[in-house]
C-alpha positions in Angstrom: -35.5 14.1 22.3 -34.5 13.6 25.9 -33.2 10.1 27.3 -36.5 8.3 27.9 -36.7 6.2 31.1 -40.1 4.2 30.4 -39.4 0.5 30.1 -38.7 -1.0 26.9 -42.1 -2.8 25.9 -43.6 0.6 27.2 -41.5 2.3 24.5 -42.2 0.2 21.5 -45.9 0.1 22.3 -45.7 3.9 22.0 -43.2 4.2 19.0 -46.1 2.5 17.4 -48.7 4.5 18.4 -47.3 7.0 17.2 -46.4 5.7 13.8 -50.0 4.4 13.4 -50.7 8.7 13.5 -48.3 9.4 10.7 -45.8 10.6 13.3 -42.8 8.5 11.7 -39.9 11.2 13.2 -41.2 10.8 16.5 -41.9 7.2 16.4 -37.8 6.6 15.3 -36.6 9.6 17.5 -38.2 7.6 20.3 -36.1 4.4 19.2 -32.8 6.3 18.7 -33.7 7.4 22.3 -34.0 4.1 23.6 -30.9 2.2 21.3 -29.0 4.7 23.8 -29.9 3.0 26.6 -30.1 -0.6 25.1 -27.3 -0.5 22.0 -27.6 -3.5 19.8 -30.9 -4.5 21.1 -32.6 -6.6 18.4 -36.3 -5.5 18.9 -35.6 -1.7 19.1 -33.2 -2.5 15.4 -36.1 -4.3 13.9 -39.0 -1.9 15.1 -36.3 0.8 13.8 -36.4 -0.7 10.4 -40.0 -1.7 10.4 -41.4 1.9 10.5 -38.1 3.4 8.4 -39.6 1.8 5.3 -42.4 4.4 6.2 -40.5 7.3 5.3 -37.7 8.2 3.1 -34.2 8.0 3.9 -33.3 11.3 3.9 -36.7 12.5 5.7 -35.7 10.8 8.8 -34.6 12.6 11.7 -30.6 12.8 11.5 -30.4 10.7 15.0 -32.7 8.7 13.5 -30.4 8.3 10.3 -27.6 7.1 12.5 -29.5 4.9 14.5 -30.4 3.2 11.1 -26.3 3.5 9.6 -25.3 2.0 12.4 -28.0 -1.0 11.8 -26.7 -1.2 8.5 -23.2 -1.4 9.3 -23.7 -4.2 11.8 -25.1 -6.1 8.8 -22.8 -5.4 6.6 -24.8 -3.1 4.0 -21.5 -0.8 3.5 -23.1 0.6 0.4 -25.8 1.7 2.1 -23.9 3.2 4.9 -21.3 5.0 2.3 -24.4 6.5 0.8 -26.2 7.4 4.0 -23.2 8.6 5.5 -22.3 10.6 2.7 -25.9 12.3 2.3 -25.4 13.0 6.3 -21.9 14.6 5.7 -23.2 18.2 7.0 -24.0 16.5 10.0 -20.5 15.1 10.6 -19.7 17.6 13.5 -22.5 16.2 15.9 -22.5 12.4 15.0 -18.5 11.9 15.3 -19.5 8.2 14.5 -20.3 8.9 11.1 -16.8 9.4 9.3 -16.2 6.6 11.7 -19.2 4.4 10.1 -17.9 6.1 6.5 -14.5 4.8 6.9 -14.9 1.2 7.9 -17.7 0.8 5.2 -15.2 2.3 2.5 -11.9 0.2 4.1 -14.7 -3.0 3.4 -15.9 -2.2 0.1 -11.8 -1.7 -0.9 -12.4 1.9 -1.4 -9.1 2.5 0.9 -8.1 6.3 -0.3 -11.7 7.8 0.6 -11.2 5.4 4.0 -8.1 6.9 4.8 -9.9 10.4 4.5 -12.9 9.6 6.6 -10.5 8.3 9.3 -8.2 11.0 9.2 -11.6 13.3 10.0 -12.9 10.9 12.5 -9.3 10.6 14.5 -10.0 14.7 14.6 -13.4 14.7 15.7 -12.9 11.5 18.6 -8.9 11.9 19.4 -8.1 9.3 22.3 -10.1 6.3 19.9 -7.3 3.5 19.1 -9.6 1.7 16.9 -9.9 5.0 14.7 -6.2 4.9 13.7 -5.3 1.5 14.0 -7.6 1.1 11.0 -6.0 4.3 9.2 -3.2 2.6 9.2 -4.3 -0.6 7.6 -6.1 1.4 4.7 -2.8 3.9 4.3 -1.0 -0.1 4.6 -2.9 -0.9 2.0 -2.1 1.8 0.1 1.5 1.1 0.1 1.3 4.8 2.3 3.4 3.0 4.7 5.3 6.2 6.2 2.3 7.3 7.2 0.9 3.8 7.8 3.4 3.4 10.5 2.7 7.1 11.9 -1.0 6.0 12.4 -0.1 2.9 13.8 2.5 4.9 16.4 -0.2 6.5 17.7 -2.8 3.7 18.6 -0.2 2.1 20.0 0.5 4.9 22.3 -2.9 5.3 23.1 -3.2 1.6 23.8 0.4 0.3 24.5 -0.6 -3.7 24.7 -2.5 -3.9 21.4 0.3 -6.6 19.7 -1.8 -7.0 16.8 -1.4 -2.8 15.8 2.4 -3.6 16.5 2.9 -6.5 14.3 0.7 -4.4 11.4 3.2 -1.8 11.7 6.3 -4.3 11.9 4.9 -5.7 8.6 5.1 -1.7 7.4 8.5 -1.6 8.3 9.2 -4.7 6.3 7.8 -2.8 3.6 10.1 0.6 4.1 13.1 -1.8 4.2 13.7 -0.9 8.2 14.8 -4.5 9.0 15.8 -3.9 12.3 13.0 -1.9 13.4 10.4 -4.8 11.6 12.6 -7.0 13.0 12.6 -5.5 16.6 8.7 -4.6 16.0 7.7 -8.2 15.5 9.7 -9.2 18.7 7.7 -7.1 20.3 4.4 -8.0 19.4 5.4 -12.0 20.2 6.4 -10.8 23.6 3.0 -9.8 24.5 1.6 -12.8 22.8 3.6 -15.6 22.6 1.1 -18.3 21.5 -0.4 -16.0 18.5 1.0 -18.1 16.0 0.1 -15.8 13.1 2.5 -13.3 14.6 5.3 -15.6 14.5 4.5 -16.4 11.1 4.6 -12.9 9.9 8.3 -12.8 10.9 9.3 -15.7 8.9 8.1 -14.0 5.9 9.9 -10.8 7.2 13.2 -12.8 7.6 12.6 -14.5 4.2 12.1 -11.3 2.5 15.4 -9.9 3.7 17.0 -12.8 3.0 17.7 -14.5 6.1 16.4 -18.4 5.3 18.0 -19.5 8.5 16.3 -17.2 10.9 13.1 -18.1 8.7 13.4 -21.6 9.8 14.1 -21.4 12.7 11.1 -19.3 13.5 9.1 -22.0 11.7 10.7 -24.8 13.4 9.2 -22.6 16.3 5.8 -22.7 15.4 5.4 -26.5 14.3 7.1 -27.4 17.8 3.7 -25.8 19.5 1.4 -26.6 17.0 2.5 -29.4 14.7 -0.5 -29.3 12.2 0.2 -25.5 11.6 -0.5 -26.0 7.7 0.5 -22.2 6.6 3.8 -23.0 8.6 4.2 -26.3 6.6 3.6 -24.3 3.2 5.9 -21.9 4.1 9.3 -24.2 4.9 8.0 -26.0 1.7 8.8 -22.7 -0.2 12.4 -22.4 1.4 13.9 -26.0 0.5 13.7 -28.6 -2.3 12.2 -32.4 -1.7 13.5 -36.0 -3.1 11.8 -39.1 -2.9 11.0 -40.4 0.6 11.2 -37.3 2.3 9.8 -37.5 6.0 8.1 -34.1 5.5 5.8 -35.4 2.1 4.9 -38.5 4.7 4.1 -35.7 7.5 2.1 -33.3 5.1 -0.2 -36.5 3.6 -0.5 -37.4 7.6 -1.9 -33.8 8.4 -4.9 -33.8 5.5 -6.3 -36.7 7.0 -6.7 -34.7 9.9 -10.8 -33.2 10.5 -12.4 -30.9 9.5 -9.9 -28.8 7.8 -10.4 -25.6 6.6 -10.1 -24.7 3.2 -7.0 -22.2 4.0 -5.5 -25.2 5.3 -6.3 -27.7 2.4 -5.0 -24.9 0.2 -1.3 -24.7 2.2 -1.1 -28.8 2.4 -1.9 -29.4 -1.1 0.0 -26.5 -2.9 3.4 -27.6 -0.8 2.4 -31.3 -1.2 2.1 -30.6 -4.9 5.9 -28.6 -5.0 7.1 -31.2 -2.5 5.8 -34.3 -5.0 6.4 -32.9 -8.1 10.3 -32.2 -7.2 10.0 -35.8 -5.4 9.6 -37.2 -9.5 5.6 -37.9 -8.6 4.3 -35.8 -11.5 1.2 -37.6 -11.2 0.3 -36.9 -7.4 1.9 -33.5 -7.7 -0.7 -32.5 -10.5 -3.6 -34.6 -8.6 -2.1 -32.0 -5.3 -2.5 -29.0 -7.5 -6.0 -29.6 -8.8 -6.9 -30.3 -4.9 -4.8 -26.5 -3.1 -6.4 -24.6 -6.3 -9.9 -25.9 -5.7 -10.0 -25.1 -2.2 -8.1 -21.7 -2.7 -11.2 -21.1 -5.4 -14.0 -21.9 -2.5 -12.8 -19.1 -0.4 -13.2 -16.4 -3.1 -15.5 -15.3 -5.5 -14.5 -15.0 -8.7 -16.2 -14.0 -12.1 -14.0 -14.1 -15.0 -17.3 -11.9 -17.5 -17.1 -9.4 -15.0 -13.5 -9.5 -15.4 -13.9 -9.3 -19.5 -16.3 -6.4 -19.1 -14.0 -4.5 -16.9 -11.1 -4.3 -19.4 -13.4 -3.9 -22.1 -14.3 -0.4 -20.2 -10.5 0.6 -19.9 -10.2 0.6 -23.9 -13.5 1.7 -24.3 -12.6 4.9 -21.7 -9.1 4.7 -23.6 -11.6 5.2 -27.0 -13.3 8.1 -25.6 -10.5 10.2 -26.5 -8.2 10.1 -24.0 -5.2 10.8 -25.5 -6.6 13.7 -27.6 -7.9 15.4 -24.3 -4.5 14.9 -22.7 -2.0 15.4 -25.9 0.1 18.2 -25.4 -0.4 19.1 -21.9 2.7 19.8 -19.4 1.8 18.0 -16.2 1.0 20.5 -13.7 4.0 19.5 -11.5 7.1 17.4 -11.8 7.2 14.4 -10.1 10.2 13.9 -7.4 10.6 9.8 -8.3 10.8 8.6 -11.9 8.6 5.4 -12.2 9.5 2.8 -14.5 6.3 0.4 -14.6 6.4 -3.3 -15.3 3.9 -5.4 -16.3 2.5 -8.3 -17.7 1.0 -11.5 -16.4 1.6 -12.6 -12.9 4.7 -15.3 -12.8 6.3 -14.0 -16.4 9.2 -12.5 -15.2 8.3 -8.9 -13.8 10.4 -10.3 -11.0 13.6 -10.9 -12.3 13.2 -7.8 -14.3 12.9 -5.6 -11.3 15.5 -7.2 -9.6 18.2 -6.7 -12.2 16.9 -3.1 -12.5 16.7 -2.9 -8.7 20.3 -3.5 -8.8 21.4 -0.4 -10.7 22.3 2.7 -8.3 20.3 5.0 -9.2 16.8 2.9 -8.9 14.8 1.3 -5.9 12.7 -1.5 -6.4 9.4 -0.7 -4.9 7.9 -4.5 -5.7 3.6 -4.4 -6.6 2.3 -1.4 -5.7 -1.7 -1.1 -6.1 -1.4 2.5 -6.1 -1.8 3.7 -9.5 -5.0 1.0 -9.7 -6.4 2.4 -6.9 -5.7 6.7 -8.1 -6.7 5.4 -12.0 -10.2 3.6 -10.1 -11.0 6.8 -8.1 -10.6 9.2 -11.2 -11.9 7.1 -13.8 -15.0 8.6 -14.3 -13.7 12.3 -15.0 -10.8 11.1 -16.5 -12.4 8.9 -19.7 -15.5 10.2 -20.1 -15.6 14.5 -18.9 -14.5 17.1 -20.5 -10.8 18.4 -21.5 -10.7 20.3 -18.9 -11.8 17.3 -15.9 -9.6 14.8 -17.7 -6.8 16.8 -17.7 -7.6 17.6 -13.9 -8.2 14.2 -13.5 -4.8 13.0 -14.3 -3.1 15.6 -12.6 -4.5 14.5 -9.3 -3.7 10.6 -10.7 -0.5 12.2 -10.8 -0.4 13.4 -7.2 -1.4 10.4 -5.7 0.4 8.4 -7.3 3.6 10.7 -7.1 3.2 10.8 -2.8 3.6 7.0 -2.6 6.7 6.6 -4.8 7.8 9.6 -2.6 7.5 7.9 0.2 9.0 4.5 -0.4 11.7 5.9 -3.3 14.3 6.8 -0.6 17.1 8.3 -1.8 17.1 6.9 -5.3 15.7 9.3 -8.4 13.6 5.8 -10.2 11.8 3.9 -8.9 10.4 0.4 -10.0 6.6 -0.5 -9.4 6.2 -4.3 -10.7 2.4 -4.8 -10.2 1.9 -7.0 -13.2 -1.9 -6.0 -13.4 -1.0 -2.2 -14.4 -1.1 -3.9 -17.7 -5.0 -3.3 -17.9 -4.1 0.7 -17.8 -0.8 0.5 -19.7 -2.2 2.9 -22.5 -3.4 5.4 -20.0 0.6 5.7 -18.4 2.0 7.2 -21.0 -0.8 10.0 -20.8 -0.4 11.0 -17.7 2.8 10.4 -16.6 4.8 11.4 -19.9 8.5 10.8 -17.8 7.8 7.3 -16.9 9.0 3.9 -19.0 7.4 1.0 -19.5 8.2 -2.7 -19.3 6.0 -5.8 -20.9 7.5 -9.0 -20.1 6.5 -11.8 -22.6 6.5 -15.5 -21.0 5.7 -18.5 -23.0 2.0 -19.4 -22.3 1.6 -22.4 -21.1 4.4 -22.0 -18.8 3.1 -19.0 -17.7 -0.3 -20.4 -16.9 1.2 -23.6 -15.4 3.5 -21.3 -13.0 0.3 -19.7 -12.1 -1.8 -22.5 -11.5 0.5 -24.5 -9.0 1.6 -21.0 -7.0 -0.1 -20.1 -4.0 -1.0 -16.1 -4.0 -1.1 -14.1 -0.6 -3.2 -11.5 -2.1 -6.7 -12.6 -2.8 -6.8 -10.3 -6.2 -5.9 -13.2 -8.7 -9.0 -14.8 -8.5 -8.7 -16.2 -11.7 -5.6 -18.3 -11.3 -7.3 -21.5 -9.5 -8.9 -22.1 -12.2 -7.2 -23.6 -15.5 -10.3 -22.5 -17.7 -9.9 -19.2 -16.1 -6.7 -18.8 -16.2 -6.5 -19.6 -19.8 -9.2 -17.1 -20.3 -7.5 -14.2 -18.4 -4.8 -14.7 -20.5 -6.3 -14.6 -23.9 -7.8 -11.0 -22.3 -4.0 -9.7 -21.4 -3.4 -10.6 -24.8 -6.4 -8.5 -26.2 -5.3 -6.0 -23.5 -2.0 -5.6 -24.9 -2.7 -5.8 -28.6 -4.9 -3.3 -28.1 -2.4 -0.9 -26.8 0.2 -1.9 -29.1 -2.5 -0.2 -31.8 -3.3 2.7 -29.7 0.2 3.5 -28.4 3.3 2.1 -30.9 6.2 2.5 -29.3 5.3 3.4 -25.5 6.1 0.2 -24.0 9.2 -2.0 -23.9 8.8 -5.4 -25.1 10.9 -7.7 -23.0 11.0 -11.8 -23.6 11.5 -13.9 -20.5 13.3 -16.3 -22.3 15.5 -14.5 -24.5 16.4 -12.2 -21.3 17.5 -15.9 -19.6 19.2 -16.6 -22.8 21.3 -13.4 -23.7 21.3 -11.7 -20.2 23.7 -9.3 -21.1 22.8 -7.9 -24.4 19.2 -8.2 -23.3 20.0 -6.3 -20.3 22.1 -3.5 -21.2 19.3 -3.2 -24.1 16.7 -3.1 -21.2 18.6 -0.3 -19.5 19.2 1.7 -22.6 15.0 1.5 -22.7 15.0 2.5 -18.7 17.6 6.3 -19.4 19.8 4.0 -16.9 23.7 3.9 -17.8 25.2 0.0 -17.9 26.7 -1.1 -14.4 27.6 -4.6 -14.2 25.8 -5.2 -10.7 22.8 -5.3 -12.9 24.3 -8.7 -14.3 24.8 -9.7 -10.5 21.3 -8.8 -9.8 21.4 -11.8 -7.3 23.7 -10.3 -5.1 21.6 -7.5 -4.4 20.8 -7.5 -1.2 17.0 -6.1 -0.9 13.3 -7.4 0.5 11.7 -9.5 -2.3 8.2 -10.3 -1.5 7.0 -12.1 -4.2 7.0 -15.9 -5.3 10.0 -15.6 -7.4 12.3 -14.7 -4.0 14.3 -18.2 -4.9 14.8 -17.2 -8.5 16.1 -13.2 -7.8 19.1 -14.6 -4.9 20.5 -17.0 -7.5 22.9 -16.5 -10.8 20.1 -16.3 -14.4 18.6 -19.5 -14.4 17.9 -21.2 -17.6 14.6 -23.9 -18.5 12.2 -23.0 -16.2 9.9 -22.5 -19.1 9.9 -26.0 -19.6 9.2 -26.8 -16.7 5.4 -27.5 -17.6 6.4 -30.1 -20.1 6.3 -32.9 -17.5 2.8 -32.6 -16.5 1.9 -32.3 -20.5 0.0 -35.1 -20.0 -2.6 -33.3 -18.2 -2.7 -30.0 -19.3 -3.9 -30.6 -23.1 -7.1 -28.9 -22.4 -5.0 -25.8 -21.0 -3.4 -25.7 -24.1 -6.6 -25.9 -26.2 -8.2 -22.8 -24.3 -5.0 -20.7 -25.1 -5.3 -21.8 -28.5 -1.3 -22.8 -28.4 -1.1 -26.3 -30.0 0.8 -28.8 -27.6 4.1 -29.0 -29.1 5.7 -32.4 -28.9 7.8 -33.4 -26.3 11.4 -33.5 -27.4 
């Protein structure tokens, strides 16, 4: 329908007319027409919507069908727009917004492998559109695709030159290839043309501290309290890098800052979990646990988190695991050999996947690739085919599992043959590894419970995915389900993973190591031994631990806040043994 040029009440009166007829794909045409001229305009939207519920989705006019995505997307109904946008697929080539539309609903709903492909189409169909592949490169980010990431984010940068925020992304891409000086210079960059973005300068720090540079870290911290003094991630940070005794001027400065008003709950979180280190190392057990109950309950009212839904989704692993998996898979050849050798190590978050990675990180022959969410996010997008098709769609599900998975490792492995992916959640799919990527080894690190789950509770997480950690029922729950997890697989799968104690690797490190690299097909090589010498981006909470010698007794570390975490040790059904 041609541009309309009536004024606007003109054109609603007679949208209604002619829905009042039964003429509903004229009526919206009319609107589309008019949202042209007036984008965003609220009455046009709701008289839109008003007659839509008229008429079937797919019965609408496809402009009309835009009109409406478009609606949706502003109100954030991304299911609706992934469905609608998929159902208008054929239409793709006249509605370039529509992979556009597809791709930021799919990057929302964490569905970042089918938002990478509708961007890819949509920087295609509209080149010259910066938005379009700065957000490719945050959902290929996310996918630890960071090669490419860093390609995408080269070219909204060229098409828009001044955009720091798309240069400090792909700085914090570099930091992930291991390009220190081009992170470094990246981030440099990006604080150039913004100096007083704070968050920038922050993102260095954590760059400098994950190659190992403390002093540099500080410095640019020192940097960032000097122009904004109540900067509370800053505060959290530097609390990470140093150890507190009693009296220090920075406990006195924190407790100052909370009284400040109207904090958010981000910054409650950063005050309370460094307050909490800063106290408990201070001797003030009992205002370091009262800090602790405080950061985890205002990390916990900024996501939502159900620990059922969490039950029934390993529940449907085994249960897709029971469907005969391993019968539908046994004795196939994968379709191609992979280029990288993965050795995947697991368990629960804070049990020593760390330190396990970094002494195999160490060896010549392996790079250390930290938590990759790439084989959760291939295993999620084939998970359907792959537990509960046929023979033939299982087997063609795990070969493109295999694929997927096999480009990122790829991509990150450099020049070294294994690589190490240490996402301890892979634990939920360890049964399924074996099955589909028959070369691979597998690594279960075993932590004593409570101090486990105490390790957990008082750590800040970057990542928002460990929902269940700020919570000490929770917690306790989630690990009673790894526990299932794993005893399950131990039934279906004897002998396919590696059983590896935390503290009897801290105990015997050598015979517990060369044993662990007999397990990996790696030769001994003593640098393993010095796996704190190794010079090599750590991004995880255990950085501290991995640049110094095997240290000995953390796991008993819980024992002197034992006086408050009886009920923890009820839920994991471990009886609080006495204090020696």
């Amino acid at each position: 329908m041609p541009q309309s040029s009536m004024p606007l009440d003109r054109s609603v009166r007679k949208a209604r007319t002619l829905a009042k007829k039964g003429r509903h794909g004229e009526a919206l045409s009319l609107i589309s027409a008019e949202l042209k001229r007036f984008p965003g305009e609220r009455r046009l939207m709701a008289e839109f919507e008003a007659i839509g519920r008229n008429v079937p989705s797919d019965r609408l006019p496809a402009e009309a069908q835009v009109e409406r995505l478009k609606a949706l997307y502003t109100d954030g109904l991304h299911d609706e727009v992934i469905a609608g946008a998929t159902r208008l697929a054929p239409h793709f080539a006249r509605f370039p917004v529509l992979p556009k539309l597809l791709g930021g609903a799919c990057q929302a709903t964490e569905q970042f492998d089918r938002a990478a492909g509708a961007f890819r189409l949509a920087a295609l169909m509209t080149p010259g559109d910066a938005s379009v592949e700065r957000n490719l490169g945050a959902v290929l980010a996310k996918l630890s695709r960071h090669r490419e990431a860093v390609a995408a984010f080269d070219e909204a940068i060229r098409l828009d030159p001044r955009d720091y925020k798309t240069i400090g992304s792909r700085a914090i891409s570099l930091v992930a290839l291991s390009e220190r000086e081009a992170a470094m210079a990246g981030f440099e960059a990006a604080i150039a043309l913004a100096p007083d973005d704070l968050a920038l300068r922050h993102d260095r720090a954590l760059a400098e501290m994950a190659f190992g540079d403390p002093a540099a870290a500080s410095e640019s911290l020192a940097a960032i309290l000097k122009r904004r003094p109540a900067h509370a991630e800053s505060h959290f940070t530097l609390s990470r890098m140093r150890r507190y005794a009693a009296g220090d001027p920075h406990i006195a400065e924190m407790q100052a800052l909370l009284k400040t008003p109207a904090l958010s709950n981000a910054d409650l979180a950063h005050l309370h979990f460094a307050l909490g280190k800063a106290q408990d190392e201070a001797g003030e057990t009992d205002e370091a646990f009262a800090h602790f109950i405080a950061a985890n309950r205002a990390k916990r009212e900024t996501l939502p988190y159900d620990i059922e839904a969490q039950a029934v989704s390993f529940a449907s692993v085994r249960q897709g695991f029971e469907n005969g998996l391993a019968s539908k898979l046994a004795g196939t050849t994968p379709s191609a050999a992979m280029a990288r050798r993965p050795i995947f190590i697991l368990g629960m978050p804070r049990s020593g996947t760390t330190l396990c990675e970094q002494i195999l990180a160490s060896h010549s022959t392996v790079h250390g690739a930290g938590e990759l969410t790439a084989l959760r996010d291939a295993i999620h997008r084939h998970f359907k085919p792959l537990t509960t098709g046929s023979e033939a769609e299982a087997r063609e599900a795990a070969d493109k599992i295999r694929q997927s998975y096999g480009r990122v490792l790829e991509e990150i492995g450099g020049d070294k043959p294994v690589v190490t992916d240490k996402m301890p959640a892979n634990f939920i799919f360890a049964g399924y590894i074996p099955l589909i990527f028959p070369e691979a080894k597998i690594v279960h690190l075993n932590r004593d419970k409570m101090a486990t789950c105490w390790s957990n509770f008082r750590q800040f997480f970057a990542e928002d995915s460990n929902g269940y950690v700020y919570d000490l029922e929770d917690l306790a729950r989630y690990h009673c389900l790894h526990d299932e997890q794993m005893a399950f697989w131990s039934r279906a799968m004897p002998g396919a993973i590696y059983e590896l104690g935390y503290e009897t690797l801290t105990e015997n490190q050598e015979a517990e190591t060369r044993a662990l690299l007999d397990w990996c097909g790696l030769d001994f090589e003593p640098a393993c031994l010095d796996f704190h010498r190794t010079k090599r981006r750590v991004e995880t909470a255990s950085r501290a631990q991995v640049q110094r010698a095997m240290y000995r007794g953390s796991s008993q570390e819980w024992r002197r806040f034992e006086a408050h975490l009886a009920p923890l040790a009820e839920k994991l059904g471990s009886p609080m043994p006495a204090t020696q």
